[in-house]
PAVEX-185057 format. One record per residue (C-alpha): residue number from 1; x, y, z. Coordinates in Angstrom, 2 decimals, m for minus. Example, Ala and Ser with C-alpha at 12.3 -4.5 7.8 and 13.67 -1.06 7.14 Angstrom:
BEGIN
PT_1_12.30_m4.50_7.80
PT_2_13.67_m1.06_7.14
//
This chain:
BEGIN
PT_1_0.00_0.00_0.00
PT_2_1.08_3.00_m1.35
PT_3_1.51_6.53_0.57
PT_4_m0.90_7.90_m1.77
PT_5_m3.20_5.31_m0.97
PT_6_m3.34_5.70_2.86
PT_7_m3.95_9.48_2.71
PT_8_m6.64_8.88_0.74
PT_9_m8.37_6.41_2.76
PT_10_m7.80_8.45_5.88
PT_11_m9.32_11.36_3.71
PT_12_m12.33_9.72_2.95
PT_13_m12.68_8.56_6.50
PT_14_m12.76_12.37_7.95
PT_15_m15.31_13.10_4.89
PT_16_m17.48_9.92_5.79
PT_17_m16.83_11.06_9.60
PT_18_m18.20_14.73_9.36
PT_19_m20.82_13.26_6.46
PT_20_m22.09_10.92_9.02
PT_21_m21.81_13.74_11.61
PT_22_m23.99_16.04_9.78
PT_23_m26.70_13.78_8.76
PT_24_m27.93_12.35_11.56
PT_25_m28.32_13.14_15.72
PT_26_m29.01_9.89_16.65
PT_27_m25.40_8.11_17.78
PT_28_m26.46_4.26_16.32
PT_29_m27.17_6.04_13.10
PT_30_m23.67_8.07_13.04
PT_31_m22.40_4.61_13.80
PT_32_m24.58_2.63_11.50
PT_33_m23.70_5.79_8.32
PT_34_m20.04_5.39_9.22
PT_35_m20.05_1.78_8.48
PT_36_m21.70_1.46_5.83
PT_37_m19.94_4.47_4.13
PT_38_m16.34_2.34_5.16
PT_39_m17.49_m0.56_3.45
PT_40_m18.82_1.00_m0.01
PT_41_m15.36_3.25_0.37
PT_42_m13.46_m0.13_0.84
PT_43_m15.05_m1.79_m2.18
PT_44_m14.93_1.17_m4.67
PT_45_m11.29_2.59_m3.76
//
């Protein structure tokens, strides 16, 4: 795994983060949002 590679993924984990943040109050949702936007993140990157 590449530099590159890493920064990116940590990138997309503060955007999924404050994404997750933003949408929702609830704390099982932020949890449930973050997840969920890991996995789809994992599979398309």
């Amino acid at each position: 795994m590449g530099r590159m590679d890493f920064s990116k993924e940590v990138l997309w984990k503060e955007v999924s983060l404050l994404v997750c943040h933003l949408l929702s109050d609830s704390v099982v949702l932020k949890i449930y949002c973050y997840q969920k936007l890991s996995q789809i993140i994992k599979e398309g990157f």
